[in-house]
C-alpha positions as CSV (number, residue, x, y, z in Angstrom):
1,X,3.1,3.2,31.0
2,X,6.5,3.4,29.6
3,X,8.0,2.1,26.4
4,X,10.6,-0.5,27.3
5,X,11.9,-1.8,23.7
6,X,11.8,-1.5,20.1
7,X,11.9,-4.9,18.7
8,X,12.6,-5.5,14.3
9,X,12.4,-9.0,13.0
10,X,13.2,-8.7,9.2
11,X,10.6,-11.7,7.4
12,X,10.0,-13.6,4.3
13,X,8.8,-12.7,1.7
14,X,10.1,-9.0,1.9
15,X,8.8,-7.8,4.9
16,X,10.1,-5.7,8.2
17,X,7.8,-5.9,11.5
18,X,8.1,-4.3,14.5
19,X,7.0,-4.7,17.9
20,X,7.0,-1.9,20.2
21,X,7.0,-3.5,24.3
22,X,5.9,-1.3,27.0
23,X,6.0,-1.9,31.1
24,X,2.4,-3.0,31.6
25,X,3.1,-5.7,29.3
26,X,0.9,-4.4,26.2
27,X,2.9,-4.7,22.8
28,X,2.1,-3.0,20.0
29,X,3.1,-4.3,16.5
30,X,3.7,-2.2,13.3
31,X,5.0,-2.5,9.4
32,X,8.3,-0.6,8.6
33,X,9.2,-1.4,5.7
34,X,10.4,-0.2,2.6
35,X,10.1,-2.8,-0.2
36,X,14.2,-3.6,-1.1
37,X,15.4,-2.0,2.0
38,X,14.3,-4.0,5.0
39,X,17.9,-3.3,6.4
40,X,18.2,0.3,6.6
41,X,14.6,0.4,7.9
42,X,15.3,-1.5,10.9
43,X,18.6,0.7,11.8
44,X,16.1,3.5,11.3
45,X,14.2,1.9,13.9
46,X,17.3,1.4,15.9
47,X,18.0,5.3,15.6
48,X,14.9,6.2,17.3
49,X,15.0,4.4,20.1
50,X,17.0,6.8,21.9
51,X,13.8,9.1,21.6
52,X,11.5,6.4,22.4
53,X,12.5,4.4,25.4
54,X,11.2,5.8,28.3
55,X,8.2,7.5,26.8
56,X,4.5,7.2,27.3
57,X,3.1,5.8,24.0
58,X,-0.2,7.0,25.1
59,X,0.2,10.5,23.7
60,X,0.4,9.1,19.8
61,X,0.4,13.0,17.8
62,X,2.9,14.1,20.5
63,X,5.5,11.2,19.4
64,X,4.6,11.6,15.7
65,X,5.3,14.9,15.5
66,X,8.9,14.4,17.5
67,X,9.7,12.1,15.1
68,X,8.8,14.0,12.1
69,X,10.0,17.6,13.1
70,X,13.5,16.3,15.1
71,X,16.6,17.0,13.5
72,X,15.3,19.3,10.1
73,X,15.4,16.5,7.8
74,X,12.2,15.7,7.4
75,X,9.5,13.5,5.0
76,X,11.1,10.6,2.2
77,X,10.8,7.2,1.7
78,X,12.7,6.1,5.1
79,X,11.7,8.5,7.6
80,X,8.0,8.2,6.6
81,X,8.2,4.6,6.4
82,X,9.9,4.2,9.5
83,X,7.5,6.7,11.2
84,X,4.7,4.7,10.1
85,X,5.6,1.5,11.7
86,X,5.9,3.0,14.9
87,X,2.5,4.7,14.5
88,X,1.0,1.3,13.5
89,X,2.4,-0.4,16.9
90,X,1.5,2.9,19.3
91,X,-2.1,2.8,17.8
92,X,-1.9,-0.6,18.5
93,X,-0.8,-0.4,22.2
94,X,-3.4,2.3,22.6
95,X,-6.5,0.2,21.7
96,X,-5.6,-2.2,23.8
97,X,-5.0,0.0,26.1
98,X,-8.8,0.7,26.1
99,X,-9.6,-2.4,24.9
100,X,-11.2,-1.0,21.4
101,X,-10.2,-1.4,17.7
102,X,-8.6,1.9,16.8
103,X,-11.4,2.8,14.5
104,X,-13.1,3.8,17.5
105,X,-10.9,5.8,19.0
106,X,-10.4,7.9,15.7
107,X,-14.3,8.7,16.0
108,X,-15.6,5.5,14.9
109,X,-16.5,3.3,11.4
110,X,-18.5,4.9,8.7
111,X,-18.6,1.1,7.3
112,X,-17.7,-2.7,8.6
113,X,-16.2,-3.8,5.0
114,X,-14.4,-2.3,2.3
115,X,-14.1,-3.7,-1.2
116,X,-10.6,-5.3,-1.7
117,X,-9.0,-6.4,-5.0
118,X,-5.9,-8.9,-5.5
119,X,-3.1,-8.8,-7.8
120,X,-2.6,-11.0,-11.2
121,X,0.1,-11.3,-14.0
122,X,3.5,-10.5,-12.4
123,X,6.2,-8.1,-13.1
124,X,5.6,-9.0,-16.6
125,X,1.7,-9.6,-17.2
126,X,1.5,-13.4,-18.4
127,X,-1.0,-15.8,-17.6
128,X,-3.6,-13.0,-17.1
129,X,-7.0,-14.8,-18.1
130,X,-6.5,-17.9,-16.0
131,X,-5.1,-15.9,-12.6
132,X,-8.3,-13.6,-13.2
133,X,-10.7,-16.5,-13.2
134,X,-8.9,-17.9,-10.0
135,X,-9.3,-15.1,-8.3
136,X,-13.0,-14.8,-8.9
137,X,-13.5,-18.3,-7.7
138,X,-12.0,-17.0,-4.5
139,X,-14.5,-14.1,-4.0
140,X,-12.3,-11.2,-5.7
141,X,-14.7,-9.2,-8.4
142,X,-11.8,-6.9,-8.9
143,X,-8.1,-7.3,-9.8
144,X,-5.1,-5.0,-10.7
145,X,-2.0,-5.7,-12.9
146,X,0.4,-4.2,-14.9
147,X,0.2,-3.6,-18.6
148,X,3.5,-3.6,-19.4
149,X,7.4,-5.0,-19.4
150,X,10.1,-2.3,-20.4
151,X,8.3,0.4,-22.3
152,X,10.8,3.2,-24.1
153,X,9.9,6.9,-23.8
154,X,8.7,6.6,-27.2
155,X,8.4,3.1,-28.8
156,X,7.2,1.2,-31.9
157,X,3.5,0.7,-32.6
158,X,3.8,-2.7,-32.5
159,X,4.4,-2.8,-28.6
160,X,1.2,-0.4,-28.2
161,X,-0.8,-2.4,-30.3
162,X,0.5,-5.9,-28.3
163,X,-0.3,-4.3,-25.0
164,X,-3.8,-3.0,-25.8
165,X,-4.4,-6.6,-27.7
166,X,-3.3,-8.5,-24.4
167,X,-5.4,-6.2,-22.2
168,X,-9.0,-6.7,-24.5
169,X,-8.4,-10.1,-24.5
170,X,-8.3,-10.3,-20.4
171,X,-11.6,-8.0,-20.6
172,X,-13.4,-10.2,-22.8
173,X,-12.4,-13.2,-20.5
174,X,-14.3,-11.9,-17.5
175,X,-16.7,-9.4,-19.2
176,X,-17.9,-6.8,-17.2
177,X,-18.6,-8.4,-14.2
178,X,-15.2,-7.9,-12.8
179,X,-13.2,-4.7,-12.7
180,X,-9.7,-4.6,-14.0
181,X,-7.1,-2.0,-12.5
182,X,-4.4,-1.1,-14.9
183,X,-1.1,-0.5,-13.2
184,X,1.1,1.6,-15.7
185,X,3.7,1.5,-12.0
186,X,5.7,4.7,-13.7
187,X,7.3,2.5,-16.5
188,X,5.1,4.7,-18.9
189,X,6.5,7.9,-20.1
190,X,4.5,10.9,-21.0
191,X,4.9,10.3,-24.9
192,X,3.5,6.8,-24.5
193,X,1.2,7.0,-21.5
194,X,-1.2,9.9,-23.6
195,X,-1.5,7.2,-26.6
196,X,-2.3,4.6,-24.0
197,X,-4.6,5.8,-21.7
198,X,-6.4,6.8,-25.3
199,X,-6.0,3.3,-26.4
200,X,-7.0,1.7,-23.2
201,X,-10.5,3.5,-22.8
202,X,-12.6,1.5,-24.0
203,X,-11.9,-1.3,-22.2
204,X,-13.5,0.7,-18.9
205,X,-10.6,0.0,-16.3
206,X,-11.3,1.0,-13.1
207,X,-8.5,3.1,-12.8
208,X,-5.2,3.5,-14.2
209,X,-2.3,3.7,-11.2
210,X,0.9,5.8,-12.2
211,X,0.7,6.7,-16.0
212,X,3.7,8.7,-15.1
213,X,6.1,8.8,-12.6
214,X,4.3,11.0,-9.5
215,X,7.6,13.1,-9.4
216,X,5.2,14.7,-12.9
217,X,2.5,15.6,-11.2
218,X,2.3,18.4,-13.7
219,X,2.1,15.8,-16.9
220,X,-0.4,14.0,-15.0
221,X,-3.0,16.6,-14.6
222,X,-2.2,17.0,-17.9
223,X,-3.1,13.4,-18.9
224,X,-6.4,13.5,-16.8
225,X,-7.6,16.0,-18.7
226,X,-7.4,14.2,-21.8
227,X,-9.3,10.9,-20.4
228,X,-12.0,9.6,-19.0
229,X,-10.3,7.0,-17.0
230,X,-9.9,7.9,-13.2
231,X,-5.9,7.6,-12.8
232,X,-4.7,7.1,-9.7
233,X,-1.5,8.2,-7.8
234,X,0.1,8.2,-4.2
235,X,2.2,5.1,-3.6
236,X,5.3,7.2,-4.1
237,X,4.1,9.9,-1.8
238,X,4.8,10.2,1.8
239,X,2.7,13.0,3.5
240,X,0.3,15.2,3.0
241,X,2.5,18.0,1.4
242,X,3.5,15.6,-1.2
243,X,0.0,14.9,-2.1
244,X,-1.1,19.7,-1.7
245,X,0.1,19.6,-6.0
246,X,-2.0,16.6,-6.4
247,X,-5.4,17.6,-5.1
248,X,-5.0,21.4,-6.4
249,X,-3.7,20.4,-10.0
250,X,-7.0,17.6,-9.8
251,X,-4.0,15.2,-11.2
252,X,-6.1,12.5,-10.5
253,X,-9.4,11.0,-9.0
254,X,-8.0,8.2,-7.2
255,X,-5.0,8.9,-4.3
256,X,-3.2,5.6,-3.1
257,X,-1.4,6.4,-0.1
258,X,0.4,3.2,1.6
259,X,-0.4,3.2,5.6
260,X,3.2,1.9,5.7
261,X,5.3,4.8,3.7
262,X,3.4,7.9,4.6
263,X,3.6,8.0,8.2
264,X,1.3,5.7,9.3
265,X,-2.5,5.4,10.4
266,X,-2.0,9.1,11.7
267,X,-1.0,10.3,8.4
268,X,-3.4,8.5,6.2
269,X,-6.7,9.3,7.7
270,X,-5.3,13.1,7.9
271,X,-4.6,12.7,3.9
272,X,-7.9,10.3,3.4
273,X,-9.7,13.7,4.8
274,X,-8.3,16.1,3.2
275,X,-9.1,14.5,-0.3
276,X,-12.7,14.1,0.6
277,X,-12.4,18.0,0.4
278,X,-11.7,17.5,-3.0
279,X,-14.3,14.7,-4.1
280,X,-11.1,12.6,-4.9
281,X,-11.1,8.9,-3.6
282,X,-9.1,6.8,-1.4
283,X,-7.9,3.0,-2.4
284,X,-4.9,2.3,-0.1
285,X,-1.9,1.0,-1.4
286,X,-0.6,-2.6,0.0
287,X,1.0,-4.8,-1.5
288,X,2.7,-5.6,1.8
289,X,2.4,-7.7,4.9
290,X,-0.4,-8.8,7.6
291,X,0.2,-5.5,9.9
292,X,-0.1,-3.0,7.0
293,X,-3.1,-4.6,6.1
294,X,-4.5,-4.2,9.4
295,X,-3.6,-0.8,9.6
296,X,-5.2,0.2,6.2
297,X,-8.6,-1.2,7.2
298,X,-8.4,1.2,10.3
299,X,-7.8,3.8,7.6
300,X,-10.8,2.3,5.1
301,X,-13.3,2.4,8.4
302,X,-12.9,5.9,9.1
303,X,-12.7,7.7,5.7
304,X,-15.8,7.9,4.1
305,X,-13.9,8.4,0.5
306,X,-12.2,4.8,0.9
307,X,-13.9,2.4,-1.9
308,X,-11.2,-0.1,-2.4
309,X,-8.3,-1.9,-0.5
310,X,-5.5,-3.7,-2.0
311,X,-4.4,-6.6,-0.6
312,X,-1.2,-9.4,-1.2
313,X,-2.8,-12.9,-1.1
314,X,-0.9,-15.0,-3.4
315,X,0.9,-12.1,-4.6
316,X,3.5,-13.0,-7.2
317,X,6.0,-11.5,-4.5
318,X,4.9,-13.6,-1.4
319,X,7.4,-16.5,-2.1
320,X,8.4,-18.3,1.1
321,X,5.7,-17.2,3.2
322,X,1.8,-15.4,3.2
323,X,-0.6,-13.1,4.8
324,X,-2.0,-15.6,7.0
325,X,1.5,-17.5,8.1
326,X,2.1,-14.5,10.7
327,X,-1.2,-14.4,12.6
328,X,-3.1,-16.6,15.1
329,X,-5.6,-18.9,14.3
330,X,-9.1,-16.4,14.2
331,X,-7.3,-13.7,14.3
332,X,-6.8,-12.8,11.0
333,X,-8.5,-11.4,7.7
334,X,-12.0,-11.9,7.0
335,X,-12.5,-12.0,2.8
336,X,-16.7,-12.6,2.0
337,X,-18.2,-11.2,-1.4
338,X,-15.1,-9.3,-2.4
339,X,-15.1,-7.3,0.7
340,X,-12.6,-7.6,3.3
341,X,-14.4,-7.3,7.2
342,X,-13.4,-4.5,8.9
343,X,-11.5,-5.9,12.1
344,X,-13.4,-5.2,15.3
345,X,-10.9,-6.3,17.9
346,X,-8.7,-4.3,20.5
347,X,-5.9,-1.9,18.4
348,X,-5.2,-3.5,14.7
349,X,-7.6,-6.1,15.4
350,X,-5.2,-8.8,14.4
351,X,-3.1,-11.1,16.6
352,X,0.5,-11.6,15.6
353,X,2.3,-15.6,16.3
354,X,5.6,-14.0,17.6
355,X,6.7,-17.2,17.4
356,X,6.2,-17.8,13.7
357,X,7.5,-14.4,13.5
358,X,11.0,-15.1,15.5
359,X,11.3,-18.5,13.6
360,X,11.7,-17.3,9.9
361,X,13.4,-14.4,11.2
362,X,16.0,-16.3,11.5
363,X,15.8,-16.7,7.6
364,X,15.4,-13.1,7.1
365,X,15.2,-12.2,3.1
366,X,17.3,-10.0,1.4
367,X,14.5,-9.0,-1.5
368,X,16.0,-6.4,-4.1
369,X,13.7,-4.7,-7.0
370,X,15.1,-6.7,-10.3
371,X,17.3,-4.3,-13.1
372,X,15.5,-3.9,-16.0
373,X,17.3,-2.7,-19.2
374,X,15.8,-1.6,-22.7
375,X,17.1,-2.9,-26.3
376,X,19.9,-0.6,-26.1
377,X,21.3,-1.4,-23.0
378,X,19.6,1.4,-21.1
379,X,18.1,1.4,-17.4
380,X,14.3,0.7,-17.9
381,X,11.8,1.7,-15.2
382,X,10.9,-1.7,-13.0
């Protein structure tokens, strides 16, 4: 068998896809994207066909080590993003290759459903009692959303005090029977992040995701030693020798990987491992399309540390299209009790409509990360 074409088919709402064609007529499809950069993702895709055409897609480490090592430059945002959508879409040839879901060929499941949680508020939390309720009515007992707007490296009381107000009135909403994420998503400098996660304890989040940018690894270790609350980092990381300062500086509890930025099924389950070495626990990040869903629950089957797996139903990003708009009839994403079903069917388990996908291809999306500024004109972190 012999990879014939590498096929890219940029999608509403923000998404890349990629479909990988071999000469036995077994596709494979995979996620490459890179949330504001769809474009430079898919001429990253373009680059590697010269190394890909032609080649058995059987012999999966082989190929993801080529990619990885070729050329010096290794590891990022691109490369690792790229990488991972290939990975998704050999992975995917190769269980149907052998006709079985690619949990069982990584050793099998150590579960058939994984918690999942869905997003609520927005950029800018707003509305967050009334999304929170909607999503329990749909079978979510867990949500995640951010705290904040523009927050200064150090600013006024009155902000702190407004945040930590809006935040105890969503947890008195819903009471304790559903668990509330905080997302700090880096806009939360050191100064501010200490007094917060202080602040914010009482209200018993389920984790707190970036208190700091993860380029501080150091000021986070530093920050989980000061709290009780399990912060969680990883989104921003794309291999395992990103994450080495993480798990020896115990910076957090909780590592978020996304399947779609750090290399892939390949690299996730190496990384999901490795922190099970260090009792720290794996929630996958994915905030993203159909196929990276699909390829995190092959991730959530095999590591026992997996509790949790973000998902992007009604998403406050997913204008223009959904999860389900891409995939067949049946063939999608199972959601009972909170818990997504682990797929069972050949490779991803999922079955892409090519023609859906083709169609609003067509459309494309040109999705950029809004500017945020502070009070005095400054760039804020979005």
């Amino acid at each position: 068998m012999k990879i014939t074409a590498l096929k890219t088919f940029v999608v509403p709402p923000r998404w890349l896809f990629l479909k990988i064609e071999t000469d036995e007529g077994i596709s494979g499809w995979g996620e490459p994207i890179l949330e504001g950069h769809a474009e430079t993702l898919a001429a990253k895709i373009s680059e590697l066909e010269d190394f890909l055409i032609g080649r058995d897609p059987l012999p999966i480490e082989d190929i993801w080590q080529m990619i990885y090592r070729n050329g010096c430059y290794r590891g990022g945002p691109v490369l690792m993003s790229a990488l991972a959508g290939v990975d998704m879409a050999l992975w995917d040839i190769k269980g149907q290759y052998h006709d079985a879901p690619i949990h069982a060929l990584l050793g099998g499941p150590v579960r058939d459903r994984v918690r999942s949680y869905s997003w609520i508020g927005g950029d800018r939390p707003s509305d967050l009692v009334e999304s929170a309720k909607a999503m329990r009515s749909r079978g979510f007992d867990a949500v995640k959303l951010n705290i904040c707007s523009e927050l200064q490296i150090v600013d006024r009381a009155e902000k702190i005090d407004g945040i930590v107000a809006q935040m105890a009135q969503l947890r008195d909403a819903v009471g304790m029977e559903m668990d509330l994420a905080f997302d700090f998503h880096g806009r939360v400098h050191a100064p501010m992040a200490k007094i917060l996660l202080h602040e914010l304890q009482f209200l018993r989040p389920l984790f707190v995701e970036d208190p700091v940018v993860p380029t501080q690894i150091d000021t986070m270790a530093d920050l989980a030693r000061s709290t009780t609350i399990p912060l969680t980092t990883g989104e921003r990381l794309y291999s395992r020798y990103d994450f080495k300062s993480v798990f020896e500086s115990r910076a957090a509890s909780v590592i978020n990987p996304d399947t779609a930025h750090v290399g892939g099924i390949s690299e996730m389950v190496r990384i999901g491992n490795w922190a099970e070495a260090y009792d720290v626990a794996l929630a996958p990040h994915c905030p993203l399309g159909p196929i990276a869903l699909a390829a995190s629950l092959q991730v959530d089957a095999v590591c026992h540390n997996a509790f949790i797996q973000e998902q992007s139903v009604g998403i406050h990003y997913n204008t223009g299209a959904d999860l389900a708009d891409y995939l067949m009839e049946g063939h999608g994403f199972e959601l009972e009790d909170g818990y997504l079903k682990i797929p069972t069917g050949p490779g991803l388990g999922i079955r892409v409509e090519e023609e859906t996908v083709i169609e609003k291809a067509r459309k494309g999306h040109r999705w950029r990360a809004p500017v945020w500024r502070h009070e005095d004109g400054s760039i804020a972190e979005w």
